[in-house]
C-alpha positions in Angstrom: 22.9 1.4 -13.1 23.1 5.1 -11.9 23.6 5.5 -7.9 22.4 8.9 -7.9 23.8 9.6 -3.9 27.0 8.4 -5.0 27.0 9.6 -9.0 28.5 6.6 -9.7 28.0 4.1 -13.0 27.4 0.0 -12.1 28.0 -1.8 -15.0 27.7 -6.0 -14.5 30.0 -7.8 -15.7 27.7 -8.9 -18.6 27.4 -5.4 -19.9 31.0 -6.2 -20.4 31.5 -9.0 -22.9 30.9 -7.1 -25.9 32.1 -3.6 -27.2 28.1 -2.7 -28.0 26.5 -3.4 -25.2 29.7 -2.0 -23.0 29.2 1.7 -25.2 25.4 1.1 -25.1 25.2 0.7 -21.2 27.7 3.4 -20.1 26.1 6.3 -22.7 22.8 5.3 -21.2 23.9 5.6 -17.6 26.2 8.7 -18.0 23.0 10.5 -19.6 21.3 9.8 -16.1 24.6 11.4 -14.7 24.7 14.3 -16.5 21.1 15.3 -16.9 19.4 13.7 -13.8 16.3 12.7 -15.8 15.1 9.0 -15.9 14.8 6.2 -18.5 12.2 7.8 -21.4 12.7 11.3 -20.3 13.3 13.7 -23.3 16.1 15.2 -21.5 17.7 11.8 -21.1 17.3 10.8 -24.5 18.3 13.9 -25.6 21.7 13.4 -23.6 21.9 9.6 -24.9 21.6 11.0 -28.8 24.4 13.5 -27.9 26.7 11.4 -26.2 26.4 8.3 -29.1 27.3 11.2 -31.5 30.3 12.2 -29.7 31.5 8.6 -29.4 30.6 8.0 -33.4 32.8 11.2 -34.0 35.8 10.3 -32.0 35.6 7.3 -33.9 35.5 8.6 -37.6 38.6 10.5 -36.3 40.4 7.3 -35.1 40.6 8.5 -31.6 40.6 5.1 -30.3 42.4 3.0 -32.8 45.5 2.9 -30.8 43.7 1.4 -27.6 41.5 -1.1 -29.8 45.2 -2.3 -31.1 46.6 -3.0 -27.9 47.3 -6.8 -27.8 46.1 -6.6 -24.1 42.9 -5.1 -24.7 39.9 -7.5 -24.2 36.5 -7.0 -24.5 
């Protein structure tokens, strides 16, 4: 969840027990932060498309290997 008056992201904690639904929740609620639109609005879907492909291309260019490696590291 979006609070728009504090521009914070609420994820619960069962957005959290799996790498998908952990990217999946915090693209969709960042595109509320940066765009201000709601749920269906092109704008927000717009910003959800270009926010998955930045994700997918840091990715491809291993940008988060290193942090998926670390031993500690749970989802």
């Amino acid at each position: 969840m979006y609070g728009r008056t504090t521009e914070e992201v609420y994820i619960s904690a069962d957005q959290l027990q799996h790498g998908r639904s952990t990217v999946d929740t915090v693209i969709h609620e960042l595109a509320h932060h940066t765009t201000g639109a709601e749920d269906g609005e092109e704008a927000h879907n717009a910003e959800m498309t270009r926010l998955a492909g930045q994700v997918v291309e840091a990715t491809a260019k291993g940008y988060f290997d290193e942090f998926l490696k670390d031993p500690n590291f749970v989802w």
